[in-house]
C-alpha positions as a printed NumPy array, in Angstrom:
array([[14.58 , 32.961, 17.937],
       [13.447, 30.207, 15.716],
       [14.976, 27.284, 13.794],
       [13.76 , 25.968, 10.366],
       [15.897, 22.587,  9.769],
       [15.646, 21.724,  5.815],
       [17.694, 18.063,  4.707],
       [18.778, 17.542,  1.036],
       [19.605, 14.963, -1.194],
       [22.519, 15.93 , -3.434],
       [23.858, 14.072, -6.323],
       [27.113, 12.271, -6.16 ],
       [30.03 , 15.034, -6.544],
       [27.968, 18.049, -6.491],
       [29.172, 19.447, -3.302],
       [30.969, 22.445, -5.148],
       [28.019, 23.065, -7.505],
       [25.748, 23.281, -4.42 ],
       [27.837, 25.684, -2.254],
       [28.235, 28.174, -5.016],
       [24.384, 28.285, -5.81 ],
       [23.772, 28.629, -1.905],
       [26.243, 31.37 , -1.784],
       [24.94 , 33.479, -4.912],
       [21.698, 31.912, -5.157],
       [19.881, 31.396, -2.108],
       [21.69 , 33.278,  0.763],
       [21.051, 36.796, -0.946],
       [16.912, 35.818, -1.595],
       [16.993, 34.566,  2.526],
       [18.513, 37.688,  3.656],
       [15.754, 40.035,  2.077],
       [13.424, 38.142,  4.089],
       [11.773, 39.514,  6.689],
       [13.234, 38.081, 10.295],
       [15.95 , 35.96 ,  8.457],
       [19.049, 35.788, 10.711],
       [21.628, 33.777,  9.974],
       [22.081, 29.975,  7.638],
       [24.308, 27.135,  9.059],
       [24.925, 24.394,  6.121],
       [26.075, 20.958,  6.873],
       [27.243, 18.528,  4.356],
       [27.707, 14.76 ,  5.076],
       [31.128, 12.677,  4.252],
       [29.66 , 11.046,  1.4  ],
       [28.459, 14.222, -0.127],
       [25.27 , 13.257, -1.193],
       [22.947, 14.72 ,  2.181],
       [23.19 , 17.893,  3.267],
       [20.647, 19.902,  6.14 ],
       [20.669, 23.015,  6.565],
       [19.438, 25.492,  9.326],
       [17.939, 28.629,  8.993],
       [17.553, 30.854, 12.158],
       [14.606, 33.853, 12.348],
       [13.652, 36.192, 14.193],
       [10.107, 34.617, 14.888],
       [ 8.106, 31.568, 13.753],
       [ 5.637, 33.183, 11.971],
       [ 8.012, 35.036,  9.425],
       [ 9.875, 31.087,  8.761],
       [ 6.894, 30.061,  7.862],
       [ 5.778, 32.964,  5.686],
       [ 8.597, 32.156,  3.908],
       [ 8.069, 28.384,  3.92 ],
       [ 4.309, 29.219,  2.218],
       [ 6.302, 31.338, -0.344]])
């Protein structure tokens, strides 16, 4: 298995905005990839960072994705 560890900036009281465009957005294009697994989201207290953590089958199909 393989990580891929992205960290955002998000603006001030956008926390809502951003989990509903994860959710409709960009889970459903991740889980057509090839060798995506799973997505664990973390926001700070302040709301304004955020990382997430993608988990894949292999390295090589993260970073196919990451070149997309």
């Amino acid at each position: 298995m393989f990580a891929r560890r992205v960290n955002m900036h998000l603006k001030p009281n956008s926390v809502a905005e951003f989990t509903q465009r994860l959710e409709k957005d960009v889970l459903p294009l991740l889980r057509k990839q090839k060798g995506f697994q799973d997505e664990i989201t973390f926001v700070g207290q302040s709301g304004t960072e955020a990382f997430a953590i993608s988990l894949w089958d292999k390295a090589e199909n993260a970073e196919a994705y990451n070149r997309r």
